[in-house]
PyMOL commands that place a pseudoatom at each C-alpha (Angstrom):
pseudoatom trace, name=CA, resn=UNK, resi=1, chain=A, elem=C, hetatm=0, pos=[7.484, -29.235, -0.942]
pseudoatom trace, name=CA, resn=UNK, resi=2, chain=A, elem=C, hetatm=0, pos=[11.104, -28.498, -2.256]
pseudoatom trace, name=CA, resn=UNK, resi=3, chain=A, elem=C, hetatm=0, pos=[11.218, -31.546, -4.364]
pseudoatom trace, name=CA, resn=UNK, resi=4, chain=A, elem=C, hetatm=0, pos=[7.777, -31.415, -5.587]
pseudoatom trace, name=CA, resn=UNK, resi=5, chain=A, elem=C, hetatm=0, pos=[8.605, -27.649, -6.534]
pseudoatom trace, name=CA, resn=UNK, resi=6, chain=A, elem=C, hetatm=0, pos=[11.877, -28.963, -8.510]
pseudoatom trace, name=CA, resn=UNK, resi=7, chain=A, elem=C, hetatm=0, pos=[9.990, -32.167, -10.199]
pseudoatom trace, name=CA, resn=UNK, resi=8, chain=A, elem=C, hetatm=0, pos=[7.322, -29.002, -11.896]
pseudoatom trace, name=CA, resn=UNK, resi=9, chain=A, elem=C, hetatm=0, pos=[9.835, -27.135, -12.863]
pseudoatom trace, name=CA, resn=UNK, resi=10, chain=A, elem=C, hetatm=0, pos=[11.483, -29.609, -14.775]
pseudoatom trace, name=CA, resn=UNK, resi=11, chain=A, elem=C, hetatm=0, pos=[8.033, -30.511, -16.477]
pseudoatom trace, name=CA, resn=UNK, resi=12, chain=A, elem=C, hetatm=0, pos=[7.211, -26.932, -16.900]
pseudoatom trace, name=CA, resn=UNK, resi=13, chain=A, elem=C, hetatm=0, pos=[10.258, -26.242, -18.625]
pseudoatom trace, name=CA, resn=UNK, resi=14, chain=A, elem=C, hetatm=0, pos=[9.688, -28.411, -21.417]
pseudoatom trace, name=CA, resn=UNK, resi=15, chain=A, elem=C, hetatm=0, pos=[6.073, -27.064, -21.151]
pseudoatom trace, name=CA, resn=UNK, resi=16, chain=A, elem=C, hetatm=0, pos=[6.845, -23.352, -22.313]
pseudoatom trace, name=CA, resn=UNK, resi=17, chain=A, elem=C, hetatm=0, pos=[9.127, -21.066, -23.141]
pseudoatom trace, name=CA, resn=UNK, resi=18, chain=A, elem=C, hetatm=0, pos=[7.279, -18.295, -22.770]
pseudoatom trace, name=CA, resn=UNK, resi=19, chain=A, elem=C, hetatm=0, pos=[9.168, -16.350, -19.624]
pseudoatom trace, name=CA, resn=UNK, resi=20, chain=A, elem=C, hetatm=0, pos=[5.738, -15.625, -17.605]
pseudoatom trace, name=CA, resn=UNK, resi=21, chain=A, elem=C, hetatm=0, pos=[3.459, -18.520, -17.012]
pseudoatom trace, name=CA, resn=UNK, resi=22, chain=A, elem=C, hetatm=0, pos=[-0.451, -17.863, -15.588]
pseudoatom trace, name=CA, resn=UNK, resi=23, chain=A, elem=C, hetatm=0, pos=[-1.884, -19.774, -12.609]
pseudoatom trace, name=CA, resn=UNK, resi=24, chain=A, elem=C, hetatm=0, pos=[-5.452, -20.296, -12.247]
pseudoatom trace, name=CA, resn=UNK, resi=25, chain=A, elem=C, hetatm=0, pos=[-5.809, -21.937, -9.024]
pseudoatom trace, name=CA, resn=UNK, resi=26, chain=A, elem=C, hetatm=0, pos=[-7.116, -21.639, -5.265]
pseudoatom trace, name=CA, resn=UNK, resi=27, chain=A, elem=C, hetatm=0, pos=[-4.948, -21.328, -2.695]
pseudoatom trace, name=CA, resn=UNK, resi=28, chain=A, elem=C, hetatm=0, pos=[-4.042, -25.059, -2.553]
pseudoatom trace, name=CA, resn=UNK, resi=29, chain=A, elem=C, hetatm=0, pos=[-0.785, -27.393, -2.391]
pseudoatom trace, name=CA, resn=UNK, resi=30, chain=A, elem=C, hetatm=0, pos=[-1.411, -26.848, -6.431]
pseudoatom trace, name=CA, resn=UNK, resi=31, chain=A, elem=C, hetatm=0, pos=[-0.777, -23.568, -6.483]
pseudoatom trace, name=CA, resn=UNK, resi=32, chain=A, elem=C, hetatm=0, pos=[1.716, -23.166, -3.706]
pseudoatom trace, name=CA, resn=UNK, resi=33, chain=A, elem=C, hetatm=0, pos=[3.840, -25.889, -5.748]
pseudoatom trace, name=CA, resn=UNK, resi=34, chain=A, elem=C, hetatm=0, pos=[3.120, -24.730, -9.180]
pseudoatom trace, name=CA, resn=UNK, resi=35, chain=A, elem=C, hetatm=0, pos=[4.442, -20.795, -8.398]
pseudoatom trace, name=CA, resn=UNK, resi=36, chain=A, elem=C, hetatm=0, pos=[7.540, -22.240, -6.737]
pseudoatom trace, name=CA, resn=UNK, resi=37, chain=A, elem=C, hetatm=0, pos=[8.069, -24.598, -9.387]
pseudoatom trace, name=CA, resn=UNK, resi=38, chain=A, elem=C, hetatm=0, pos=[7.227, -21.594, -12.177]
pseudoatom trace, name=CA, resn=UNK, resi=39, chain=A, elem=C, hetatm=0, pos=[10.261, -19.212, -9.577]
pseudoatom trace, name=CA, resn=UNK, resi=40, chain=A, elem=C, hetatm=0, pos=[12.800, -22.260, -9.561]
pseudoatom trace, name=CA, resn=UNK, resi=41, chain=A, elem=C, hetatm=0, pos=[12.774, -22.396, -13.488]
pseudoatom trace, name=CA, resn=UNK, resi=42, chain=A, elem=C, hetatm=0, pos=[13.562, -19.018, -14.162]
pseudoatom trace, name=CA, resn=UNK, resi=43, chain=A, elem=C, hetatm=0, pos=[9.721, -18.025, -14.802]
pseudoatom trace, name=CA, resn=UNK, resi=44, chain=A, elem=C, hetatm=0, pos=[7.686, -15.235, -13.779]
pseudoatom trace, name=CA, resn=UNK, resi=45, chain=A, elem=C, hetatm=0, pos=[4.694, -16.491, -12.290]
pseudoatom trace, name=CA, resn=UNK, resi=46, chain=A, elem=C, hetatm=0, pos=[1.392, -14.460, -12.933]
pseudoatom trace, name=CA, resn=UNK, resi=47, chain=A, elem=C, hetatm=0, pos=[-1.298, -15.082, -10.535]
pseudoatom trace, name=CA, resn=UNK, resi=48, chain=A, elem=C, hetatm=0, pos=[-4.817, -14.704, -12.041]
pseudoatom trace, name=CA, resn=UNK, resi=49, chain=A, elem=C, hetatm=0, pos=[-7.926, -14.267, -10.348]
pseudoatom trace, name=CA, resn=UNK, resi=50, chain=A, elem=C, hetatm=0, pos=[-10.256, -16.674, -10.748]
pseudoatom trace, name=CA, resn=UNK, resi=51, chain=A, elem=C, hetatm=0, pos=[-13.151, -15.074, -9.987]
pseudoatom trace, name=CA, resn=UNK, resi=52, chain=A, elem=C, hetatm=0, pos=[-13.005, -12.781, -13.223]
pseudoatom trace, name=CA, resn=UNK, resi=53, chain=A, elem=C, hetatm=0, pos=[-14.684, -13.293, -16.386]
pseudoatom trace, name=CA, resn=UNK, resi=54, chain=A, elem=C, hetatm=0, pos=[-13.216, -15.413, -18.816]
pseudoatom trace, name=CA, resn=UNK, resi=55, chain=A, elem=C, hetatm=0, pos=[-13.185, -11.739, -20.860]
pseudoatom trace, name=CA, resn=UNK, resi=56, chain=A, elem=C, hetatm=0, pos=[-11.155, -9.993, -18.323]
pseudoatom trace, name=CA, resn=UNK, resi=57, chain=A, elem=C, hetatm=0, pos=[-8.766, -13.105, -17.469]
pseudoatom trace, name=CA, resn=UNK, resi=58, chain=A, elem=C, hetatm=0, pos=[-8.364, -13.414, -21.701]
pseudoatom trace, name=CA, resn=UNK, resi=59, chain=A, elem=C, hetatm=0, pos=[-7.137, -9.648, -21.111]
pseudoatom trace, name=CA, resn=UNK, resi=60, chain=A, elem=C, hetatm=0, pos=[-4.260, -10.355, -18.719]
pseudoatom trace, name=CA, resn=UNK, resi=61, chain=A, elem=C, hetatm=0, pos=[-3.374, -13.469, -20.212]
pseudoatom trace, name=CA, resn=UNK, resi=62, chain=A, elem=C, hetatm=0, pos=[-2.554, -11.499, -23.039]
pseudoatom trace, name=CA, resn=UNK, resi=63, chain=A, elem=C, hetatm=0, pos=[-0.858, -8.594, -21.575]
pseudoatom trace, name=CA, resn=UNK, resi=64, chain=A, elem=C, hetatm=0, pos=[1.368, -10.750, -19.664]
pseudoatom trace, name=CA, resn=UNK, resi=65, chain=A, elem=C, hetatm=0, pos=[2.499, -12.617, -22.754]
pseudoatom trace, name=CA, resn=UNK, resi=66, chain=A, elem=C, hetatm=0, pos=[1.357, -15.899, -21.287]
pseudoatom trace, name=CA, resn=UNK, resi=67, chain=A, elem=C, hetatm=0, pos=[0.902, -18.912, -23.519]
pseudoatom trace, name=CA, resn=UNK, resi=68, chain=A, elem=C, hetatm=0, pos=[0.219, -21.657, -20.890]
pseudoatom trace, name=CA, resn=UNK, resi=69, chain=A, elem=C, hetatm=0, pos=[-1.770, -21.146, -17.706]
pseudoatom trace, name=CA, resn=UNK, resi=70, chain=A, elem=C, hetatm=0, pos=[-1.544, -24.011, -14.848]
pseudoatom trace, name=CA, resn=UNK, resi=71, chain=A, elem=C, hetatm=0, pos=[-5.133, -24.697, -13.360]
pseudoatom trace, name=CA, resn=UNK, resi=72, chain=A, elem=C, hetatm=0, pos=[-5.870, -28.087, -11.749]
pseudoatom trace, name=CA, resn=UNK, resi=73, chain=A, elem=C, hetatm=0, pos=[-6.329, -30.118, -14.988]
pseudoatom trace, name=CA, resn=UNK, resi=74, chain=A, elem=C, hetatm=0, pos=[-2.634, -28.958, -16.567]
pseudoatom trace, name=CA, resn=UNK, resi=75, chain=A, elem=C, hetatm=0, pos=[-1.237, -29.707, -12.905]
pseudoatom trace, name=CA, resn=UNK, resi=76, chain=A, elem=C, hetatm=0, pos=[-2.724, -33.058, -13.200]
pseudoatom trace, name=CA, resn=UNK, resi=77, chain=A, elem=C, hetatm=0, pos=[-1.448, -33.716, -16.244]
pseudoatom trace, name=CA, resn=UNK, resi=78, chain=A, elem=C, hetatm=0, pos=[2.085, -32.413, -15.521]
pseudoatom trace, name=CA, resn=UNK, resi=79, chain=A, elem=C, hetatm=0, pos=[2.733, -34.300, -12.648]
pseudoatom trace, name=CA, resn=UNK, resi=80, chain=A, elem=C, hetatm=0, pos=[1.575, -37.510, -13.980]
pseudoatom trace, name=CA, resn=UNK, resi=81, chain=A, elem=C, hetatm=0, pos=[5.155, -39.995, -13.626]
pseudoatom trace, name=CA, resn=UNK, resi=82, chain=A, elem=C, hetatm=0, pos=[6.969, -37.309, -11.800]
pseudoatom trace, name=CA, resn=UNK, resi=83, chain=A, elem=C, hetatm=0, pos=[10.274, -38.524, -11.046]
pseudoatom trace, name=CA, resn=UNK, resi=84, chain=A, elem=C, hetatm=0, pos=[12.883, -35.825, -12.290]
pseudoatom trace, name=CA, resn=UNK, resi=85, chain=A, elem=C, hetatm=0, pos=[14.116, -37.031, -15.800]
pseudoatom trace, name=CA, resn=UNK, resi=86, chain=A, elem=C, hetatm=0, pos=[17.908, -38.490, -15.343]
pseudoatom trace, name=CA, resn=UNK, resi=87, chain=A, elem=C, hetatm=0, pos=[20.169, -35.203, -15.882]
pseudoatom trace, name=CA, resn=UNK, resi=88, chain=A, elem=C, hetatm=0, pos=[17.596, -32.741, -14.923]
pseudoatom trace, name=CA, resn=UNK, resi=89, chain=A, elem=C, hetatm=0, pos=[18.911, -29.524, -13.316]
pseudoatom trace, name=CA, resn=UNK, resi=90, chain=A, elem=C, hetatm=0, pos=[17.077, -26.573, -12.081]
pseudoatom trace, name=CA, resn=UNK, resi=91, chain=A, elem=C, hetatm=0, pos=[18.287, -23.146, -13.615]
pseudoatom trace, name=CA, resn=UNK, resi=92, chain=A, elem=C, hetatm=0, pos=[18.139, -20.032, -11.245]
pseudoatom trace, name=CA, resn=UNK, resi=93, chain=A, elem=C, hetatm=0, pos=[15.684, -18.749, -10.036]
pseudoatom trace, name=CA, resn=UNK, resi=94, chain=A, elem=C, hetatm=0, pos=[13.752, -15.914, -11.770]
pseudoatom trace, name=CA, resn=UNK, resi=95, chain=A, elem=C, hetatm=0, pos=[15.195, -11.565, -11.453]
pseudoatom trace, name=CA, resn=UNK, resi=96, chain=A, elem=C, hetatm=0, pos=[11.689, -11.047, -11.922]
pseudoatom trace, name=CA, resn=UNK, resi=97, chain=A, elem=C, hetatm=0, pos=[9.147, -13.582, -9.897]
pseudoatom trace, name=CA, resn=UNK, resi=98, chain=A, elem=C, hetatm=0, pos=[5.825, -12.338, -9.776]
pseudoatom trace, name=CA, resn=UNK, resi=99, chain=A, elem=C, hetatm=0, pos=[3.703, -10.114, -11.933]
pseudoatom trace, name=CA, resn=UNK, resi=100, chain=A, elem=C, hetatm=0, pos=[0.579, -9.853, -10.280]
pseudoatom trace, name=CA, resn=UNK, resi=101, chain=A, elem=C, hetatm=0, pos=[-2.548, -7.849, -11.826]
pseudoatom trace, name=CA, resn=UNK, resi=102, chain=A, elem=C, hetatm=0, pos=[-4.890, -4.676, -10.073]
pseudoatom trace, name=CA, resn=UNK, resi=103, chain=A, elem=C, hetatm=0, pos=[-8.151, -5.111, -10.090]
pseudoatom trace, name=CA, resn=UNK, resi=104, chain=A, elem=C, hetatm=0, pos=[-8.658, -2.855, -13.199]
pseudoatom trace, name=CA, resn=UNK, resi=105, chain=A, elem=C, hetatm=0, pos=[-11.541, -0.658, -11.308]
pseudoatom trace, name=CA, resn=UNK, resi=106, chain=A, elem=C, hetatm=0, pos=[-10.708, 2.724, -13.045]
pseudoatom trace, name=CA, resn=UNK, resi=107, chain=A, elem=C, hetatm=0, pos=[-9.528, 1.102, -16.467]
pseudoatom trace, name=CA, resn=UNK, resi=108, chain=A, elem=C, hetatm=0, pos=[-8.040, -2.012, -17.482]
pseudoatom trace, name=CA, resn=UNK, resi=109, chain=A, elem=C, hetatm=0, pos=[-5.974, -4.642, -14.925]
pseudoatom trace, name=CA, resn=UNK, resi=110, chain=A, elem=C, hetatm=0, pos=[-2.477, -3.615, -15.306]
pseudoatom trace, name=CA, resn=UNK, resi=111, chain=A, elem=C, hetatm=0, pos=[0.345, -5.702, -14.270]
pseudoatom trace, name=CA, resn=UNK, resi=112, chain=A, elem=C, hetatm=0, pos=[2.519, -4.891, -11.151]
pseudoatom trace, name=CA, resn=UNK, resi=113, chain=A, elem=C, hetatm=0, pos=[5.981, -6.259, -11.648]
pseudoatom trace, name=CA, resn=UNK, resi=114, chain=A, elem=C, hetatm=0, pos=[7.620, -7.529, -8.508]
pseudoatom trace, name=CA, resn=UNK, resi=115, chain=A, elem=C, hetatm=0, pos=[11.107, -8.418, -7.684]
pseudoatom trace, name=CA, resn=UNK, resi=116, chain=A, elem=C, hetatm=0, pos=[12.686, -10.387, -5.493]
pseudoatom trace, name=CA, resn=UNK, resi=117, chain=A, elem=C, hetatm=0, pos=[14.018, -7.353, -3.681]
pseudoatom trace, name=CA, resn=UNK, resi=118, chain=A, elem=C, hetatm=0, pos=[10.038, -6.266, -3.463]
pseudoatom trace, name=CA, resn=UNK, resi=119, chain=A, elem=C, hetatm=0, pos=[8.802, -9.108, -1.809]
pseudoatom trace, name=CA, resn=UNK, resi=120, chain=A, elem=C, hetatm=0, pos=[11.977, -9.709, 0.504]
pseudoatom trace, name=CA, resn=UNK, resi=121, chain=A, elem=C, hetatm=0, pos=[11.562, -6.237, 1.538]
pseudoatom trace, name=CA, resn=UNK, resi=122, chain=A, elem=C, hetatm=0, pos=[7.686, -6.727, 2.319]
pseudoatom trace, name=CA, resn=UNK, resi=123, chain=A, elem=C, hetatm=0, pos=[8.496, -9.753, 4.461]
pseudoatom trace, name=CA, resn=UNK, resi=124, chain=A, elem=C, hetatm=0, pos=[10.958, -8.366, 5.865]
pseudoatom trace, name=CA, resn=UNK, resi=125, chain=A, elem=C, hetatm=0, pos=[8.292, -5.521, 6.930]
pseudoatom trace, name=CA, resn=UNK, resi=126, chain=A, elem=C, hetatm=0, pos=[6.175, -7.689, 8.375]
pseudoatom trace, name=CA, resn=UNK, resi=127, chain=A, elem=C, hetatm=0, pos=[8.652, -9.361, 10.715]
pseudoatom trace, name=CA, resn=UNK, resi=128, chain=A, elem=C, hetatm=0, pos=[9.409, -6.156, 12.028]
pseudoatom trace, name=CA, resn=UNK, resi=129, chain=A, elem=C, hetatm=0, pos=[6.316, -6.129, 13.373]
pseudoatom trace, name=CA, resn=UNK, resi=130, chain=A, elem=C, hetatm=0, pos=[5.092, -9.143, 14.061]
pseudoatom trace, name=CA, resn=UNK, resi=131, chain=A, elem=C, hetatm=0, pos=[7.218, -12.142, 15.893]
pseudoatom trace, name=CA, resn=UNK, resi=132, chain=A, elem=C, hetatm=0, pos=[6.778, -15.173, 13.873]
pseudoatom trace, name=CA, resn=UNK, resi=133, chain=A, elem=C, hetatm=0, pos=[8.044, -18.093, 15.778]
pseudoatom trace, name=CA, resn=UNK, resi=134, chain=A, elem=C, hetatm=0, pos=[6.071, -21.410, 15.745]
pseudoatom trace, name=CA, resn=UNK, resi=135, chain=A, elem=C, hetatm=0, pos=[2.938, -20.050, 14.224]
pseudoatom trace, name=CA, resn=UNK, resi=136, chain=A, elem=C, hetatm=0, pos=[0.151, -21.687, 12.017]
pseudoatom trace, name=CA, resn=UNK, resi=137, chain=A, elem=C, hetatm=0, pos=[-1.186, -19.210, 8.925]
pseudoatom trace, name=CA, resn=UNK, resi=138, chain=A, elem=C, hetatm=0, pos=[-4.472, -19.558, 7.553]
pseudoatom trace, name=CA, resn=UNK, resi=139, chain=A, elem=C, hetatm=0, pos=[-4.115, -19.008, 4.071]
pseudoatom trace, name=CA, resn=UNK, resi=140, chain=A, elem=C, hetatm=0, pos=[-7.149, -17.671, 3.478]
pseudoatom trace, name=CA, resn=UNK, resi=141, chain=A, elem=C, hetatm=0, pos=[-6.601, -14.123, 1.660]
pseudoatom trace, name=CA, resn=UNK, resi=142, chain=A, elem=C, hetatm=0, pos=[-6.349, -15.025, -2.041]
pseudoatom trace, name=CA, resn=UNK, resi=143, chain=A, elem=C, hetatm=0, pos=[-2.269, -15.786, -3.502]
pseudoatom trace, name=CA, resn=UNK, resi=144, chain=A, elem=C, hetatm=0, pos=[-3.376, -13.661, -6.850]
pseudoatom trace, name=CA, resn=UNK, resi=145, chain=A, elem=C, hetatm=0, pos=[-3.678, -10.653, -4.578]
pseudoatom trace, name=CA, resn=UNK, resi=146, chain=A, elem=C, hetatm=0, pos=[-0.295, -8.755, -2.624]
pseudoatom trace, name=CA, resn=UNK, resi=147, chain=A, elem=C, hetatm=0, pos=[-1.491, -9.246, 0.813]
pseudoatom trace, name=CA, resn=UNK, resi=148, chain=A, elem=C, hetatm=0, pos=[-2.118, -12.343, 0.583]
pseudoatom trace, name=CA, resn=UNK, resi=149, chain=A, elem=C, hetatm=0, pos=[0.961, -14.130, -1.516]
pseudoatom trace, name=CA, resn=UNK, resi=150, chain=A, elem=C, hetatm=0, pos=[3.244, -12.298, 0.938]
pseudoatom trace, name=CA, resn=UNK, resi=151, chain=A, elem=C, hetatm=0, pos=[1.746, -12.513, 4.051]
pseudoatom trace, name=CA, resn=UNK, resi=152, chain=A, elem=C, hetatm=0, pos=[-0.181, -15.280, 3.654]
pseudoatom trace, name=CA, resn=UNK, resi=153, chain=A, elem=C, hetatm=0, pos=[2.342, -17.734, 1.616]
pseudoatom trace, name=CA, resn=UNK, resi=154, chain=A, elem=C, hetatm=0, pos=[5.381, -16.043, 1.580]
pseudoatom trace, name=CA, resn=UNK, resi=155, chain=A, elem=C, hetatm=0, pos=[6.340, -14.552, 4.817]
pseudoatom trace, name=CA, resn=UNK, resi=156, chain=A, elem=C, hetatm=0, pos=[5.239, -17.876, 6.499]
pseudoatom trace, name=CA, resn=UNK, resi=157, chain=A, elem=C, hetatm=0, pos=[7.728, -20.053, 3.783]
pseudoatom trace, name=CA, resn=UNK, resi=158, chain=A, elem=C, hetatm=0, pos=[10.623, -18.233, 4.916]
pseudoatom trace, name=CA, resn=UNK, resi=159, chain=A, elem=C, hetatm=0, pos=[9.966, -18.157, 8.370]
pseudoatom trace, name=CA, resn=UNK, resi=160, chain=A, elem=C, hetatm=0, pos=[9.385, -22.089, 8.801]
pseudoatom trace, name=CA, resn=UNK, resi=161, chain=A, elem=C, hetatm=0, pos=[5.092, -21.713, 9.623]
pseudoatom trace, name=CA, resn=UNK, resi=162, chain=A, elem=C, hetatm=0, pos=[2.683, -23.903, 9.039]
pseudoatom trace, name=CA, resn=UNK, resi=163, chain=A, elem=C, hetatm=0, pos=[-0.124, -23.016, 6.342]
pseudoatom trace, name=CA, resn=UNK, resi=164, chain=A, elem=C, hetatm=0, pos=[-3.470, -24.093, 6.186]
pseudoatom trace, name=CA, resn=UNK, resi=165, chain=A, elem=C, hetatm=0, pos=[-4.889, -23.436, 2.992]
pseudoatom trace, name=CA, resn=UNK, resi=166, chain=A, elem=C, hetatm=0, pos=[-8.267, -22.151, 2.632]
pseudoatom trace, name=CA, resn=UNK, resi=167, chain=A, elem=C, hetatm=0, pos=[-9.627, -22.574, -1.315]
pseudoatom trace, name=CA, resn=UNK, resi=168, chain=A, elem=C, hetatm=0, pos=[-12.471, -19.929, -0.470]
for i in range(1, 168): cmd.bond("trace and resi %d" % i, "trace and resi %d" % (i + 1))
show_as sticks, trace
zoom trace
């Protein structure tokens, strides 16, 4: 997962240099590599939820500043010959890693920056309360939504679980 994460973050790199990149995808090995991949290149992944209109999803997209969005055919097409390029290195990791959107039910979406000391502090909530040793997640709750990147993708990352990912 690592080195797949590295090899997109190379690509994406030279893909953009816009700071926050959109992904448009299921919960999926896609996805999962694509936002680690957006975190190890110093990018600010923005989830988007695929089951707005293309309207609303044009709304965030601009908000957020985002010229490229990664859905299944960009990942395709990025990770077509993807050996790392000779000299390649990884820069640090993004201050400011996610960005993810309400659901805009009294007005418009509006973006919810998260840092690493955010999410760190949510997991670290969670396994407070709940003993993770050799469990399996179901990654069913969607990864554009809080709940489910950190309990469902996060949380389980840093503790060493197993995810099954569930696209619907």
């Amino acid at each position: 997962l690592l080195s797949r994460a590295e090899t997109f973050s190379v690509r994406l790199i030279t893909a953009t240099a816009s700071p926050n990149v959109g992904i448009l995808l299921p919960n999926s090995r896609e996805f999962v590599i694509s936002f680690l991949g957006a975190l190890l290149c110093g990018k600010t992944a923005v989830p988007l939820n695929y089951l707005l209109s293309q309207q609303e999803i044009n709304c965030i997209v601009k908000d957020a500043g985002i010229d490229l969005v990664i859905t299944q055919s960009f990942f395709d097409e990025i990770t077509k010959n993807a050996a790392l390029p000779a000299g390649a290195s990884v820069v640090q990791p993004a201050e400011l890693p996610v960005i993810l959107y309400t659901s805009g039910t009294c007005n418009q979406p509006k973006g919810v920056m998260l840092s690493n000391n955010n999410l760190l502090a949510n997991i670290k909530s969670l396994r407070e309360v709940v003993t993770i040793k050799e469990f399996t997640f179901m990654g069913i709750l969607p990864y554009f939504h809080a709940f489910g990147l950190t309990c469902g993708l996060l949380t389980p990352l840093l503790s060493g679980a197993a995810i099954v990912l569930v696209k619907r």
